[in-house]
C-alpha positions as CSV (number, residue, x, y, z in Angstrom):
1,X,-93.6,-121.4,-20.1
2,X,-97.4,-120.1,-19.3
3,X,-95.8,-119.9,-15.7
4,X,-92.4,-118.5,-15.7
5,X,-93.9,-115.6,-17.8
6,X,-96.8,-115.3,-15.0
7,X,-94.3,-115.1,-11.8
8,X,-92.0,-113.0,-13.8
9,X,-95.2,-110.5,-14.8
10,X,-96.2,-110.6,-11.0
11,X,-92.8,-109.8,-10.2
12,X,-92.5,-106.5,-12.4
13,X,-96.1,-106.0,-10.7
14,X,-94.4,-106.3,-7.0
15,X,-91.5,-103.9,-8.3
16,X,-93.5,-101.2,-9.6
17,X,-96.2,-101.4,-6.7
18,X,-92.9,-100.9,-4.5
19,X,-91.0,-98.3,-6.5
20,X,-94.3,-96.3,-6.8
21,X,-95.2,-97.0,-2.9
22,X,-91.6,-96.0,-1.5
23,X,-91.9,-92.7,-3.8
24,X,-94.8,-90.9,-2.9
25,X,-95.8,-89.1,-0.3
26,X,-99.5,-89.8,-0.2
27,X,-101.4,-92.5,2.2
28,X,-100.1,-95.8,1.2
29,X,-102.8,-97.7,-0.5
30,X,-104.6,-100.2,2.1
31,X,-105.4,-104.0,0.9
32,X,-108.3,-105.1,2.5
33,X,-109.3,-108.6,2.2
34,X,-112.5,-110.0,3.8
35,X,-114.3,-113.5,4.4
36,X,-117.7,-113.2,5.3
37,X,-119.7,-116.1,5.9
38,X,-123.2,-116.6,4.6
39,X,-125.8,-115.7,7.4
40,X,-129.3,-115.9,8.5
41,X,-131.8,-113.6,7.5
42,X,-133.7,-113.7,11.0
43,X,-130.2,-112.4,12.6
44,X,-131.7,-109.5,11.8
45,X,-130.5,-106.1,9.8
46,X,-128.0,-105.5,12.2
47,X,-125.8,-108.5,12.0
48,X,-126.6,-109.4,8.6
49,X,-127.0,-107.7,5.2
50,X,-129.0,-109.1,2.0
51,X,-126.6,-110.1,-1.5
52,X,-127.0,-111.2,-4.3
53,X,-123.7,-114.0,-4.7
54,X,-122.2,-113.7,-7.9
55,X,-124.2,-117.1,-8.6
56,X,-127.1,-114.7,-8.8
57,X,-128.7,-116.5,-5.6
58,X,-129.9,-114.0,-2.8
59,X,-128.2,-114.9,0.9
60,X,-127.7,-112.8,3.5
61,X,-123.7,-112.3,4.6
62,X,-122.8,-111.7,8.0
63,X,-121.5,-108.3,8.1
64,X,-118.7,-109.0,10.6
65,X,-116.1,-110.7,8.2
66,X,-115.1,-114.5,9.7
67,X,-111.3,-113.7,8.4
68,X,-109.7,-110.8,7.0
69,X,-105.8,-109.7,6.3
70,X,-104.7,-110.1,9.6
71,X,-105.1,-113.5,10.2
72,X,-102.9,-114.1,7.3
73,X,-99.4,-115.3,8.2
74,X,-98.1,-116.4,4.3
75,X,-99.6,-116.6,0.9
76,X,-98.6,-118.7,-2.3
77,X,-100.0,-117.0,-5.7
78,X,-100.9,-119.2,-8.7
79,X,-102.3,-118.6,-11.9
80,X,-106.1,-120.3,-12.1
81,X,-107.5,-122.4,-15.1
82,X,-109.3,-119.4,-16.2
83,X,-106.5,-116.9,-16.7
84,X,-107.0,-114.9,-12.9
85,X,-105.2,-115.3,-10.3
86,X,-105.5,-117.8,-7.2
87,X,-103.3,-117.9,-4.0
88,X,-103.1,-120.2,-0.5
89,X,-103.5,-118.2,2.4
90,X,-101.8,-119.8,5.5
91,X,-103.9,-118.4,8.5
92,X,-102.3,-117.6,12.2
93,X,-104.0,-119.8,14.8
94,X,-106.7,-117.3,15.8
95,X,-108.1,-117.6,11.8
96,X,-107.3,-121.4,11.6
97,X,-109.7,-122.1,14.5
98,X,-112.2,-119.4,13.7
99,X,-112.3,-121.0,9.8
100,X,-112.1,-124.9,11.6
101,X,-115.4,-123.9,13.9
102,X,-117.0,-122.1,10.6
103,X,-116.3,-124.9,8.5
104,X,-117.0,-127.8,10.8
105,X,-121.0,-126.2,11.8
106,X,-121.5,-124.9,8.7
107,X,-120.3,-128.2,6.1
108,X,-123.2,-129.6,4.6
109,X,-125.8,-126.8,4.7
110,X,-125.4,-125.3,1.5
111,X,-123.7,-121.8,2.4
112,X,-121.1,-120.1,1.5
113,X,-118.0,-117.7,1.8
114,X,-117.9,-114.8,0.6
115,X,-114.5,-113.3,-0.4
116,X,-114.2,-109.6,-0.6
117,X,-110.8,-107.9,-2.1
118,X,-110.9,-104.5,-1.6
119,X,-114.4,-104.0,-1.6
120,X,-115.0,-106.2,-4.8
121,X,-116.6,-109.7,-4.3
122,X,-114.0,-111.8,-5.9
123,X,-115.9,-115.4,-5.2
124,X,-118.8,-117.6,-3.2
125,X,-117.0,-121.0,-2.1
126,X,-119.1,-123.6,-0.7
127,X,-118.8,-124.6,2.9
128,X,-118.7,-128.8,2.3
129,X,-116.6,-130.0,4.0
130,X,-114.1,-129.1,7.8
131,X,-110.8,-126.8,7.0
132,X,-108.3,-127.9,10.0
133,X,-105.7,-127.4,8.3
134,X,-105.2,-123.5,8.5
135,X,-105.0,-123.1,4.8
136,X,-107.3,-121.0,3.2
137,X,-107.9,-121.2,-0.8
138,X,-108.8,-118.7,-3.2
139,X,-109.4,-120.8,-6.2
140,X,-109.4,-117.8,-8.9
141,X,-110.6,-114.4,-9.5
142,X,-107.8,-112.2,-7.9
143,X,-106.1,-109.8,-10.7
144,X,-102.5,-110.1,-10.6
145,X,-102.3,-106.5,-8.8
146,X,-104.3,-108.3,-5.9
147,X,-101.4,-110.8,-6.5
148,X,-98.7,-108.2,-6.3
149,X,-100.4,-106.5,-2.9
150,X,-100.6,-110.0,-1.3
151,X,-97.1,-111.1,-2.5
152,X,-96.0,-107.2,-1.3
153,X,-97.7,-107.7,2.2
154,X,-96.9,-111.3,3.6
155,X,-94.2,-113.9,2.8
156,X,-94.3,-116.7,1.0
157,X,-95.5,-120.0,2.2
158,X,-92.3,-122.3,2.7
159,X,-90.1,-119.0,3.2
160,X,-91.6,-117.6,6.2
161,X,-88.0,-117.3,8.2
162,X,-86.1,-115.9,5.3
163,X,-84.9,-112.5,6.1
164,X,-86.2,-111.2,3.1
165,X,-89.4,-112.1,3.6
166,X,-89.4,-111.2,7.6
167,X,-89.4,-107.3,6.7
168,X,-92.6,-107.7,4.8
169,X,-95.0,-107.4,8.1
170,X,-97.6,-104.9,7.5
171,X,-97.2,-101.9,9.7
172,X,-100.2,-101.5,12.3
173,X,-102.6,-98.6,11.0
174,X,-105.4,-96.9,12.8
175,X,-107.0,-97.1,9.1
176,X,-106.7,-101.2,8.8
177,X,-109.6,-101.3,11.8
178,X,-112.4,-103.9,10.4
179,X,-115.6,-101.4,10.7
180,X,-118.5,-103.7,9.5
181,X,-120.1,-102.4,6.6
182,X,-123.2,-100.9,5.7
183,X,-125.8,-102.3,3.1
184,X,-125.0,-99.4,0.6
185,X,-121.3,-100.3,0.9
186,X,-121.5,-103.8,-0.7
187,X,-121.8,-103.7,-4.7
188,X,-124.4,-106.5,-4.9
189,X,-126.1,-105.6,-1.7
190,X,-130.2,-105.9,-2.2
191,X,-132.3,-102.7,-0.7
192,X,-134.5,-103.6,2.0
């Protein structure tokens, strides 16, 4: 029941986001979503920037992101033990082998992953062990708007070559360019 009410709340979500996105006139809101892996302080301030993870443990985050929303290919939403929102990102083969590599070096070591949505750091997941299958996981902390944007943007896994779901591809947009960011631009970021 908890579930059928979920999907069917996500799905008023997806048709209001697209009533209200088909008419306006304004920029079309952009969905960012970012994995930064955890770096090395003595990279140095220009490939690196200090955080505090929402742990409350200091780390310093690579400031190029290891994935972001275009090396997603489909998504499956869920709703998480804790009431948020969780989804399945199937990667494209570029962000399967880049998170295969990450994960393989990295496993072990005690770092993490940093998701960012929009901006907001959603959650830290520990690098322990390889990812070679090309699915990425977002155990929880998406809002069902996030949801909505993903669900709006990419198809569904196991529905990729339905027509339906085919005329969701994101539109290339000089604004979706992945700029790194600055210090000041991460919420949690520590002053140096």
């Amino acid at each position: 029941m908890k579930r059928t009410l979920y999907f069917l709340t996500l799905l008023c979500l997806l048709a209001l986001t697209t009533a209200q996105a088909g008419s306006s006139n304004k920029k079309k809101d952009v969905f960012a979503i970012r994995i930064h892996g955890e770096g090395s302080p003595e990279d140095g301030e220009k490939f690196t920037v200090p955080v505090t993870l929402l742990d409350g443990r200091k780390a310093s985050l690579s400031i190029m992101p290891l994935l972001s929303e275009h090396d997603i290919k489909a998504v499956y939403p869920f709703l998480a033990p804790d009431g948020t929102g969780g989804t399945y990102l199937r990667l494209d083969a570029h962000g399967a082998n880049l998170l295969a590599e990450f994960s393989i070096e990295r496993m072990g070591r005690g770092e993490v992953l940093a998701v960012m949505v929009n901006g907001r750091q959603v959650i830290d997941l520990l690098v322990d062990k390889p990812v070679r299958d090309g699915v990425f996981v977002i155990p929880s902390g998406l809002t069902m708007s996030d949801e909505a944007h993903l669900v709006n943007l990419y198809p569904i896994i196991g529905h990729e070559n339905d027509p339906v779901q085919k005329k969701k591809k994101q539109p290339f947009s000089p604004t979706n360019i992945m700029l790194p960011p600055k210090a000041s631009d991460i919420p949690n970021a520590t002053p140096q």
